[in-house]
MDAnalysis code that builds the backbone (N, CA, C; Angstrom):
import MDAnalysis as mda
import numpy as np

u = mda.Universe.empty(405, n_residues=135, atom_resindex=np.repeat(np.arange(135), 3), trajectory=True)
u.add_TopologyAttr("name", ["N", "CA", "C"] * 135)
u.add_TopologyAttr("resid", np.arange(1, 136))
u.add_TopologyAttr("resname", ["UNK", "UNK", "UNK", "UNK", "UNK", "UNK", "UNK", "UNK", "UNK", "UNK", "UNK", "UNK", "UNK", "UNK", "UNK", "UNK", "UNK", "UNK", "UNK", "UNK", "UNK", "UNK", "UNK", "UNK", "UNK", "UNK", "UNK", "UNK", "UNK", "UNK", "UNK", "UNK", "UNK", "UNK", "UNK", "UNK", "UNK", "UNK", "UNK", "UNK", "UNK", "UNK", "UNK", "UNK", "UNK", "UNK", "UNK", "UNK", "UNK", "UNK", "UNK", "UNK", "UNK", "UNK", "UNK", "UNK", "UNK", "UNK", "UNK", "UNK", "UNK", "UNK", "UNK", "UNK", "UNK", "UNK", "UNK", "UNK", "UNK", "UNK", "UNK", "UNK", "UNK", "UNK", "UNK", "UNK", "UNK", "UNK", "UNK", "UNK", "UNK", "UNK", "UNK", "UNK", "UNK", "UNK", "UNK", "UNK", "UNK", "UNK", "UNK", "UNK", "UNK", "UNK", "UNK", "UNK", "UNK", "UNK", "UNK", "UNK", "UNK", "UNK", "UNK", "UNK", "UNK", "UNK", "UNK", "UNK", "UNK", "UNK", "UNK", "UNK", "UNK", "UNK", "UNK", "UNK", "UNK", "UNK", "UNK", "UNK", "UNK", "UNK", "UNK", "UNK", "UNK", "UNK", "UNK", "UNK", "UNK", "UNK", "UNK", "UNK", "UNK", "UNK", "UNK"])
u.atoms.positions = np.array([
    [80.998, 86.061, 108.549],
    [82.065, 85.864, 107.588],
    [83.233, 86.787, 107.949],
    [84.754, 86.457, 107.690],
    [85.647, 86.530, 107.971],
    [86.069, 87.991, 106.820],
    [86.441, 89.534, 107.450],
    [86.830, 89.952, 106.485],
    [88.330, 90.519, 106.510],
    [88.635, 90.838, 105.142],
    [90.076, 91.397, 105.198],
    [90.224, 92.776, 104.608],
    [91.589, 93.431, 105.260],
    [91.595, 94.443, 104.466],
    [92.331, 94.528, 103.286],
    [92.273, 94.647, 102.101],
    [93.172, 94.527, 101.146],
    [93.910, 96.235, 100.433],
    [94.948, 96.212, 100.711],
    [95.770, 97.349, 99.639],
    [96.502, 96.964, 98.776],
    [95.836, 97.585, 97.505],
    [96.964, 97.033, 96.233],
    [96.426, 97.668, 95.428],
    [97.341, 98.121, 94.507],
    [97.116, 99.019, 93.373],
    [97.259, 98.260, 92.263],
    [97.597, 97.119, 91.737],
    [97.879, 96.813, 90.427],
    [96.239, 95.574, 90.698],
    [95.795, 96.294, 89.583],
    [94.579, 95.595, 89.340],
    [94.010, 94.453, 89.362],
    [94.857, 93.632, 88.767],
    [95.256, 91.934, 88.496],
    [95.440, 91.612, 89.782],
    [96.387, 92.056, 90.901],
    [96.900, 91.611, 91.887],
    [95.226, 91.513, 92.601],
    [95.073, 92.414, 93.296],
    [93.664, 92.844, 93.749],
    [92.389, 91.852, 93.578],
    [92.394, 91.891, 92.137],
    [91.466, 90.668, 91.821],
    [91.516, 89.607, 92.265],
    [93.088, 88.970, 91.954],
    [93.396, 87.607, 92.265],
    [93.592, 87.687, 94.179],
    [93.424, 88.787, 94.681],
    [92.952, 88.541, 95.931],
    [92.162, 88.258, 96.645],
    [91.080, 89.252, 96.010],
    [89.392, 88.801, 96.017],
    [89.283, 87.441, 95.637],
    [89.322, 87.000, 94.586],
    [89.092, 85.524, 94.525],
    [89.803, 84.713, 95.496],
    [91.166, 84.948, 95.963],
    [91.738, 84.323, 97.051],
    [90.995, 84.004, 98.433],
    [90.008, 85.812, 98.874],
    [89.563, 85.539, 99.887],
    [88.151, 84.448, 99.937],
    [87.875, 84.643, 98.809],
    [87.022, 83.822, 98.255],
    [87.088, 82.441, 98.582],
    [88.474, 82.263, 98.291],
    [88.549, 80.317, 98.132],
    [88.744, 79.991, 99.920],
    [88.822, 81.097, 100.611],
    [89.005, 81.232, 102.072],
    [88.350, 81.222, 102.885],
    [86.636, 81.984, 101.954],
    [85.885, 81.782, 103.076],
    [85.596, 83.006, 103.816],
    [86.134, 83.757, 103.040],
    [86.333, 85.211, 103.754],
    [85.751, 86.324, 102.805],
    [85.647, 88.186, 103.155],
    [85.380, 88.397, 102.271],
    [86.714, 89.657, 102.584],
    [86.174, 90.568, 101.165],
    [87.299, 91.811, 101.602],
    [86.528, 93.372, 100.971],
    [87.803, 94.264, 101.706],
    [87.468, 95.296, 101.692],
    [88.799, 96.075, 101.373],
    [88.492, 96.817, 100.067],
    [89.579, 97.468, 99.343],
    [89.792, 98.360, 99.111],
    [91.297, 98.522, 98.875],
    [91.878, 100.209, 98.608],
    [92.709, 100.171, 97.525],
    [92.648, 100.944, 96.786],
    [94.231, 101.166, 95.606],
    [95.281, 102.005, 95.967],
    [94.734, 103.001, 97.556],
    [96.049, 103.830, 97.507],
    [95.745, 103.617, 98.788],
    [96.997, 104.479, 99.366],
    [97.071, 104.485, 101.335],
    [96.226, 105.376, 101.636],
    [96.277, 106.254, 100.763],
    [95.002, 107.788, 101.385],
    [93.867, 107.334, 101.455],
    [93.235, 106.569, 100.362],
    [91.826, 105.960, 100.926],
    [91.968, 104.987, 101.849],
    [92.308, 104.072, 102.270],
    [92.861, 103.166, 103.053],
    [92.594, 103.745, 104.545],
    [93.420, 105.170, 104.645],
    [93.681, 106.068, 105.999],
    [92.413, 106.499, 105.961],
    [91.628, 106.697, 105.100],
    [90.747, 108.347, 105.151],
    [89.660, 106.782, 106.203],
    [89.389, 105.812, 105.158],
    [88.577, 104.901, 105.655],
    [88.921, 104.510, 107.370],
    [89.684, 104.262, 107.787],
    [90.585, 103.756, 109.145],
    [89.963, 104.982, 109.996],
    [90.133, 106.107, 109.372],
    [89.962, 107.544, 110.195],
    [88.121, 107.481, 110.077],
    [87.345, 107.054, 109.132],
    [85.946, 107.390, 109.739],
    [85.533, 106.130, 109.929],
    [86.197, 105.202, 110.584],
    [85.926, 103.895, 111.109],
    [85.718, 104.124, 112.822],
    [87.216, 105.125, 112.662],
    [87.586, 105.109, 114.007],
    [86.740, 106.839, 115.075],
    [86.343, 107.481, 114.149],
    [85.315, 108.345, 114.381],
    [83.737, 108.107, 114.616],
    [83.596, 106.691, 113.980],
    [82.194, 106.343, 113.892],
    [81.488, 106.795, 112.718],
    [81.748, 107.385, 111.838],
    [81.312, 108.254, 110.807],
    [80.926, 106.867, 110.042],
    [81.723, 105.716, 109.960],
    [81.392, 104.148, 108.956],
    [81.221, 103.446, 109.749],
    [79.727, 102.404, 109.493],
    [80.227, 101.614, 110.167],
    [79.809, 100.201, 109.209],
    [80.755, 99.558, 109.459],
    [81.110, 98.576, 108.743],
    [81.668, 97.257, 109.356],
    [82.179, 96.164, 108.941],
    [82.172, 95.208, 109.576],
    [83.695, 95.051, 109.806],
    [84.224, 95.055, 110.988],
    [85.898, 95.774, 111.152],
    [86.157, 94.476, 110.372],
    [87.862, 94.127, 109.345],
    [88.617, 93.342, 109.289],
    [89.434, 92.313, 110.071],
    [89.853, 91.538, 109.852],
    [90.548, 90.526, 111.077],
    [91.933, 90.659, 110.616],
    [92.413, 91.184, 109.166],
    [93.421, 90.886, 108.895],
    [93.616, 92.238, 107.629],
    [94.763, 92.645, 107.806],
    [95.117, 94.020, 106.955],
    [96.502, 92.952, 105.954],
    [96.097, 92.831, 104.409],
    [96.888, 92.758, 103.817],
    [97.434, 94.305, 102.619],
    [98.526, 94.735, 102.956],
    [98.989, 95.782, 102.294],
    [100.049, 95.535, 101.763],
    [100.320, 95.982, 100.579],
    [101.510, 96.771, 99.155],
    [102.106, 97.628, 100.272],
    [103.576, 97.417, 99.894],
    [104.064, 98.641, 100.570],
    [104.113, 99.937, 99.407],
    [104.014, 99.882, 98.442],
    [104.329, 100.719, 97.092],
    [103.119, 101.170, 96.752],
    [102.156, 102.128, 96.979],
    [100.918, 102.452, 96.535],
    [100.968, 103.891, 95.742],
    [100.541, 104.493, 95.213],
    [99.884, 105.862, 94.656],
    [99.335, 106.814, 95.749],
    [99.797, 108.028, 95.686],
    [99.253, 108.821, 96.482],
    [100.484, 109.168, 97.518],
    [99.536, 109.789, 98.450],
    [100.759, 110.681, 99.474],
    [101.205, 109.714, 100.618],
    [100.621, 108.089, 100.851],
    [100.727, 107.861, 101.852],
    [101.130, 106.468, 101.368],
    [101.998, 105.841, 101.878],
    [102.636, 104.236, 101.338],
    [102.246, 103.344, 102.342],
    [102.135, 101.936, 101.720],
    [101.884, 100.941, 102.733],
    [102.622, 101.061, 104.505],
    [103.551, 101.415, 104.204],
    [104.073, 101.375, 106.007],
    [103.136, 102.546, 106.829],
    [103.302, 103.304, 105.852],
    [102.169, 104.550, 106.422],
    [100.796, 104.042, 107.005],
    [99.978, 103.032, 105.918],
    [98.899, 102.756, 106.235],
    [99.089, 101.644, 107.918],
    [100.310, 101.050, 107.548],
    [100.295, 99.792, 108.797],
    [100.398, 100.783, 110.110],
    [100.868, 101.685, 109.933],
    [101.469, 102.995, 111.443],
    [99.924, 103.405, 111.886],
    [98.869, 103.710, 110.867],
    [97.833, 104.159, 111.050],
    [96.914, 103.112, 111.717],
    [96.851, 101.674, 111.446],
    [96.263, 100.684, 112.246],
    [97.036, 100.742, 113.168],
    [97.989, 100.612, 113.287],
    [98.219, 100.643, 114.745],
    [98.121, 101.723, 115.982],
    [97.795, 102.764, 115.489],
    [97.338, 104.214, 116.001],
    [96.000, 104.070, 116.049],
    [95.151, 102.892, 115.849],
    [94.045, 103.344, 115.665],
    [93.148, 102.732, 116.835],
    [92.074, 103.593, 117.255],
    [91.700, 103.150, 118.526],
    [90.539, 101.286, 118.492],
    [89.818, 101.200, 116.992],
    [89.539, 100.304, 116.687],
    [90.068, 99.096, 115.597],
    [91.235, 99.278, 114.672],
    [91.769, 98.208, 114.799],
    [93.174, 97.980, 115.001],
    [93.722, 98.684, 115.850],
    [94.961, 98.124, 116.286],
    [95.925, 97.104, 116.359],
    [94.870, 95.940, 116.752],
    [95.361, 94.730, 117.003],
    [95.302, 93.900, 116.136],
    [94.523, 94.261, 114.964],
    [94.901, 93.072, 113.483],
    [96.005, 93.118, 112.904],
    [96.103, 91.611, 112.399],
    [97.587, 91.610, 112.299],
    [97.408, 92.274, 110.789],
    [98.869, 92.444, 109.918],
    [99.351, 93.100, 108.744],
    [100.428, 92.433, 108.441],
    [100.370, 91.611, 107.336],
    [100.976, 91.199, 106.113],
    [100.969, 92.572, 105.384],
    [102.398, 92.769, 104.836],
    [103.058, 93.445, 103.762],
    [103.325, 92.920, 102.840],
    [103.453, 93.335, 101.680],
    [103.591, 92.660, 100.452],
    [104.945, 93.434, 99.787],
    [105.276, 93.545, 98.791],
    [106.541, 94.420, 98.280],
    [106.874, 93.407, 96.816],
    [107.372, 94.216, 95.687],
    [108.018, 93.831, 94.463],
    [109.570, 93.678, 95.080],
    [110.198, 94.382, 95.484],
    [111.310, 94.197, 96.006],
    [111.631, 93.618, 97.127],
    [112.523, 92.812, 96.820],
    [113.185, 92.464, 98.448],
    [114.212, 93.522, 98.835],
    [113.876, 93.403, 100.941],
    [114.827, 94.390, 101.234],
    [115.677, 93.173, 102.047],
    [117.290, 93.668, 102.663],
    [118.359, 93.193, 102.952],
    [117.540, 93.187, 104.293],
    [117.883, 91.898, 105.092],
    [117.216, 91.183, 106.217],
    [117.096, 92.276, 107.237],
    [118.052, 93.093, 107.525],
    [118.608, 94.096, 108.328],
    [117.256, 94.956, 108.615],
    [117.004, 95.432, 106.920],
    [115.645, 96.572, 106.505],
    [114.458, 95.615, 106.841],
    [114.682, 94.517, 106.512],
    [112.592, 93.868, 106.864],
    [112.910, 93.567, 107.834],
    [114.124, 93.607, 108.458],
    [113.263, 93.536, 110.495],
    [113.071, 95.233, 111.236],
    [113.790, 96.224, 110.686],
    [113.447, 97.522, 111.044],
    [111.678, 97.856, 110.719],
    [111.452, 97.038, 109.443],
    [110.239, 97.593, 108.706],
    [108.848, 97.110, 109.526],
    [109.478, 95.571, 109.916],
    [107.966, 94.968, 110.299],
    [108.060, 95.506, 111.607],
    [109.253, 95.540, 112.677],
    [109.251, 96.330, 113.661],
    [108.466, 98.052, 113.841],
    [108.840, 98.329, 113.067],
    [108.160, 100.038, 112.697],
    [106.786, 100.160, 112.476],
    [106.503, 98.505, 111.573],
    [104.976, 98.954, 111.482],
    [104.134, 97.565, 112.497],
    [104.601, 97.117, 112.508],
    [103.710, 96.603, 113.898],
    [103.603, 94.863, 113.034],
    [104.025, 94.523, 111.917],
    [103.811, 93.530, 110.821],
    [103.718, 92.663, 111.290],
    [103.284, 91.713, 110.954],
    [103.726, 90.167, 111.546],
    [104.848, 89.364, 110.181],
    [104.805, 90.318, 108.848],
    [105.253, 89.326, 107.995],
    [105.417, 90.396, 106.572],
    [106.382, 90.012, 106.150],
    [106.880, 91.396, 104.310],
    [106.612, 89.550, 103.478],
    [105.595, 89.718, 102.598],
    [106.083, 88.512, 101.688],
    [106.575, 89.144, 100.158],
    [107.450, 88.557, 99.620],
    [108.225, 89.281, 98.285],
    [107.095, 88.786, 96.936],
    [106.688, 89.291, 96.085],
    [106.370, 89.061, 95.018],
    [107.149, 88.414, 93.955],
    [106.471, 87.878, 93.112],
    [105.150, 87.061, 92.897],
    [105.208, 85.521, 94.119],
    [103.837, 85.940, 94.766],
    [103.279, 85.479, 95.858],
    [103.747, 84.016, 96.298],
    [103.955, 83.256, 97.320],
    [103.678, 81.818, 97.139],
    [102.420, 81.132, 96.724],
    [102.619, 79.881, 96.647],
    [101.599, 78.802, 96.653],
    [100.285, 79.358, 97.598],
    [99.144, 78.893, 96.853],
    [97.932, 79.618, 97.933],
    [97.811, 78.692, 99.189],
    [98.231, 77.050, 99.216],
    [98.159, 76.914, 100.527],
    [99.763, 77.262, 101.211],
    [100.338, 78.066, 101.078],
    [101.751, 78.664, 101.867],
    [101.118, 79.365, 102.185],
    [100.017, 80.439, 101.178],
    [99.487, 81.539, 101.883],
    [98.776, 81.492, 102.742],
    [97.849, 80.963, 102.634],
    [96.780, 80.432, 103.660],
    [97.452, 79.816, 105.170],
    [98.665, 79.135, 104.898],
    [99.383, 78.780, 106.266],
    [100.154, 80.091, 107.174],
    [100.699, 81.488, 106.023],
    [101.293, 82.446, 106.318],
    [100.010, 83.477, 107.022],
    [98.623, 83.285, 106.717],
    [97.599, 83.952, 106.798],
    [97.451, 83.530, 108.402],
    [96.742, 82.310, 108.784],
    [97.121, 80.745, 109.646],
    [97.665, 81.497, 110.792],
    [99.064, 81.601, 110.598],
    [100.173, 82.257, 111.761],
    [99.692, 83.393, 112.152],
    [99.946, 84.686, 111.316],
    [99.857, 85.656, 111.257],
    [98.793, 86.432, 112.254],
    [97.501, 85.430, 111.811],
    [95.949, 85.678, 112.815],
    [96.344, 84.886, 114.185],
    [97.332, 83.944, 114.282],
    [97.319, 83.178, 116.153],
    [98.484, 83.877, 116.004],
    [99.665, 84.976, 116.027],
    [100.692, 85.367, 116.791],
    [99.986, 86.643, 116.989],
    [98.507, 87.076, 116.029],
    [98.010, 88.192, 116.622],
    [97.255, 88.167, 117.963],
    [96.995, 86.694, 118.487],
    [95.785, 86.754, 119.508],
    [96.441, 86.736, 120.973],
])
């Protein structure tokens, strides 16, 4: 089975993700802030966990704690085991076209989608891409 990583702090959101990965076929693995997110990435990548790596990192850029979604995407990509999954960003705000191509550039993204979400099969097609421009 297919898993994901999920970051999101607002509760509701989170849920309705889990059930998302659900209707997908997939399962997931979650964080509410970037520090757990990192701490996890860091004893993944030590060997200290072992667990079943993700295929796909969906992250909040807006989390709790010392470390924010771009933070967490910099850290997969620093990381010696999952590097290469792709990362969907999420965000309440939209930024000016200028800022989400610096952003997904900076963090390695394939994609910023703005809240409240699309249609679940948009998502599933945005999911779709995201995993073949990673391979």
């Amino acid at each position: 089975m297919t898993t994901w990583m999920l970051i999101e702090d607002e509760p509701d959101l989170l849920e309705a993700l889990f059930i998302m990965t659900q209707l997908f076929g997939t399962d997931g693995v979650a964080f509410t802030s970037g520090d757990e997110a990192a701490a996890w990435i860091d004893d993944i990548d030590r060997g200290a966990l072992r667990a079943e790596l993700p295929e796909l990192a969906w992250i909040d850029l807006r989390l709790p704690g010392t470390l924010q979604g771009d933070d967490v995407a910099a850290c997969l990509r620093r990381s010696s085991s999952l590097s290469a999954m792709p990362v969907i960003l999420t965000s309440a705000s939209p930024l000016a076209p200028a800022d989400e191509r610096r952003l997904l550039a900076r963090t390695g993204a394939g994609r910023l989608l703005i809240k409240p979400l699309p249609p679940l099969d948009q998502v599933r097609q945005i999911i779709h891409d995201a995993m073949l421009a990673q391979q």
